[in-house]
C-alpha positions in Angstrom: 0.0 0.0 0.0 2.7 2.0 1.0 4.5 1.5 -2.4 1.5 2.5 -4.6 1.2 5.5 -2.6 4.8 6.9 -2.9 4.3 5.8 -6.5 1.5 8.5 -7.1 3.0 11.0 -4.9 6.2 11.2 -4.3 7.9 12.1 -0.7 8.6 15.8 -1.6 5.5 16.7 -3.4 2.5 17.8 -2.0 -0.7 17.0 -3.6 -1.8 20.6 -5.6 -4.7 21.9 -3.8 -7.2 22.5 -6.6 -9.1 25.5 -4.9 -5.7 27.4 -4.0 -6.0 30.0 -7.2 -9.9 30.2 -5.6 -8.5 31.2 -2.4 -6.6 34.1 -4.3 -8.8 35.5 -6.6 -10.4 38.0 -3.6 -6.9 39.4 -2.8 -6.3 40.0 -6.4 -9.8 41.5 -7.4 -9.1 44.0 -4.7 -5.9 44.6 -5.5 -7.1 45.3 -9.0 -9.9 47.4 -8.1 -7.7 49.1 -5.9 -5.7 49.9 -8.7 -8.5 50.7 -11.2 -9.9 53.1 -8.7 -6.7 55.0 -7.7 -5.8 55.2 -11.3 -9.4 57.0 -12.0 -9.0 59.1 -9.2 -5.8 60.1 -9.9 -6.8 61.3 -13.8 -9.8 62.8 -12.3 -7.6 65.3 -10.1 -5.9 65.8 -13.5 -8.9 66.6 -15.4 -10.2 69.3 -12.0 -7.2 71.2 -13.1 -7.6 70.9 -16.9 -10.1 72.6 -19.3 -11.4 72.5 -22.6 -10.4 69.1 -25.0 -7.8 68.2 -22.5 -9.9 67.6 -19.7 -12.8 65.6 -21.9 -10.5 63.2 -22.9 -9.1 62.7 -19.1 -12.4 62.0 -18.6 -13.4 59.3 -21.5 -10.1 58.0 -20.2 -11.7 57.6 -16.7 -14.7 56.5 -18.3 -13.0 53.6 -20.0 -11.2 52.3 -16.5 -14.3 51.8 -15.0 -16.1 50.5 -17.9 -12.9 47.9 -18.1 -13.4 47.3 -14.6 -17.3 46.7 -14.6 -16.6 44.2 -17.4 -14.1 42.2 -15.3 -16.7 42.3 -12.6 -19.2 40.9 -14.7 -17.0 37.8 -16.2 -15.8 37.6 -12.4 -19.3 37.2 -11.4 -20.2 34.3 -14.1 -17.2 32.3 -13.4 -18.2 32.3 -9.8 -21.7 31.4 -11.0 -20.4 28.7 -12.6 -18.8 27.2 -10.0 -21.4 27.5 -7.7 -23.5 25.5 -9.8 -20.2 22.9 -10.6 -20.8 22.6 -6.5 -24.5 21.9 -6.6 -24.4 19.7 -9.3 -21.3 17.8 -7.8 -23.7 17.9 -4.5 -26.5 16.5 -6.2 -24.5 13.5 -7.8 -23.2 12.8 -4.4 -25.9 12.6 -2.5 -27.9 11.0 -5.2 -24.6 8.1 -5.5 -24.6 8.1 -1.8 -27.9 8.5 0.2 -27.4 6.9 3.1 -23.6 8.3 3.8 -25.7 11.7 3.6 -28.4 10.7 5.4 -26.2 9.7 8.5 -24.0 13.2 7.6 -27.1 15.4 8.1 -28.2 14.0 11.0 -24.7 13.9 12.6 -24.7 18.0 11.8 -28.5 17.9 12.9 -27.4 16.1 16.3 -23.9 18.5 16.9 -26.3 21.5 16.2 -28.8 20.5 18.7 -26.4 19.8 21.5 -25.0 23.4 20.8 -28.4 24.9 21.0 -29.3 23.3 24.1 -25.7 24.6 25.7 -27.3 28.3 25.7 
């Protein structure tokens, strides 16, 4: 058992945790709209102090960051969609493989949650 093991993973590697880039992507969509939104605010100072053809095309620049932004958002917001119905579906076909292991799992949460209530 041991063999087949080290075979498939050997004593120095760490099996790649498949969420870890999931775990990341909040950090890095703040960090982006942090940058997106210093960057407009910065052109709008410039286009306060500007008039005239200058200052409208600071502005349609400003314009464009946010629309950039909004759009990442969005395609953000799908992909998350999309792997919140992955986990339902992958829910579904477990519980639907497995009833009974489910069963007995809700009513070991059902049984921890009571005990917890009745501590209060």
């Amino acid at each position: 058992m041991a063999d087949a093991l080290s075979a498939t993973h050997p004593p120095d590697h760490q099996p790649r945790d498949p969420y870890h880039e999931y775990r990341k992507l909040p950090r890095k969509l703040v960090d982006e709209f942090s940058s997106v939104l210093s960057e407009a605010e910065s052109l709008l100072d410039k286009a306060a102090k500007e008039t005239g053809d200058k200052a409208r095309d600071l502005r349609s620049q400003v314009e464009a960051r946010l629309l950039s932004a909004k759009l990442k958002l969005q395609e953000l917001e799908g992909e998350a969609v999309d792997r919140a119905k992955a986990a339902a579906r992958a829910t579904d076909d477990y519980v639907h493989d497995h009833p009974w292991q489910a069963i007995g799992l809700a009513a070991g949460i059902g049984f921890a949650v009571g005990l917890l209530m009745n501590r209060r």
